[in-house]
Structures are given as C-alpha cells and as structure tokens.
N, C-alpha and C positions, 0 to 999 in steps of 0.2 A: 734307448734313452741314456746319456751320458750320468743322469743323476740316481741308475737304477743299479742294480747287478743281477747276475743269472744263474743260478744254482740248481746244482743238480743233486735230486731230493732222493732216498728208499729210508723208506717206513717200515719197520718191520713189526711182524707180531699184529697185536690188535689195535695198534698204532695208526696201522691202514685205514681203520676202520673212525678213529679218534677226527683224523684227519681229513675225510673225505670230501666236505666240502671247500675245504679250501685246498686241496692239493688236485680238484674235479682230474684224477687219474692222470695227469701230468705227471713227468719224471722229474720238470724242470721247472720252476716257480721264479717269477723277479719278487725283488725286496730291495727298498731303500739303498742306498750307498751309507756305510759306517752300521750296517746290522750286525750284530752280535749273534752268537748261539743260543742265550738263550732267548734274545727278539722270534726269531725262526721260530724254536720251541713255544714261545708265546702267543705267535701266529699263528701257527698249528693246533692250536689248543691241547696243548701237552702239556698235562700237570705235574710238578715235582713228585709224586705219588705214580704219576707212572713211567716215568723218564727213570731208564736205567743209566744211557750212555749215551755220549754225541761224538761221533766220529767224523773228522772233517779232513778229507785226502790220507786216509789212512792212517791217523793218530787220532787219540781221545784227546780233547780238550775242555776245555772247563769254559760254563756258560759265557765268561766276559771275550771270549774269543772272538776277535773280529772277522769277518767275511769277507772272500773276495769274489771277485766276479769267475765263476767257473768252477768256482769249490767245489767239491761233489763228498757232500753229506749222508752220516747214516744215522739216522733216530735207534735205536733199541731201547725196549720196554725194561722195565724191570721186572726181575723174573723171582719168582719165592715158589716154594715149593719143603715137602718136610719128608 
C-alpha cells in the first residue's frame, strides 16, 4: 500500500513480551506513512517508564523522528539496577 511503510522491528528485553500482541512474532510491522518513534513506541505499548532507547538504522533518535519505509528499528528497555 502506497499510504503504509514497512519497518523492521527487535524488541529487546521484556519489551518482547510488552509487545506481543501487536508485533504476533513478526520482525516486520506496516504503520501509517509520516509515523514517528514515538507513534511505533505508542503502538507497541511502550511506556515512557519502560523505554530506555529507540534506535533507528543504527543511531539513537529522539521520539519526534520520523519513519521511513525500511527503517529497521531497536526498542531497549530501560535498565536500573543498584
């Protein structure tokens, strides 16, 4: 679909798990044309609380980062520990 794009998803951590129903074990999810990072993240149901980091083609970017068709994304949790 011309009005879609195709992204390639990993989840990591317990993120997997956060996500499961809407990523049903797919690598590769469509979304909208003009989705953002943190759209994705909000699709996913990732909450700011457990979102450490979005990496999109091998740089971090910041939620308002727009999407393109092919991107290949990495969610990581935030991680705490003492």
């Amino acid at each position: 679909m011309e009005n879609t794009i195709c992204l390639h998803i990993t989840l990591f951590g317990y993120l997997n798990n956060l996500a499961s129903e809407k990523t049903m074990g797919r690598d590769w999810i469509e979304m909208p044309f003009g989705t953002t990072a943190k759209d994705l993240v909000e699709f996913l149901g990732v909450t700011r609380y457990h979102l450490g980091s979005i990496v999109v083609n091998g740089a971090m970017v910041q939620p308002d980062q727009m999407l393109a068709n092919g991107d290949e994304i990495k969610i990581v949790p935030i991680v705490g520990g003492g």
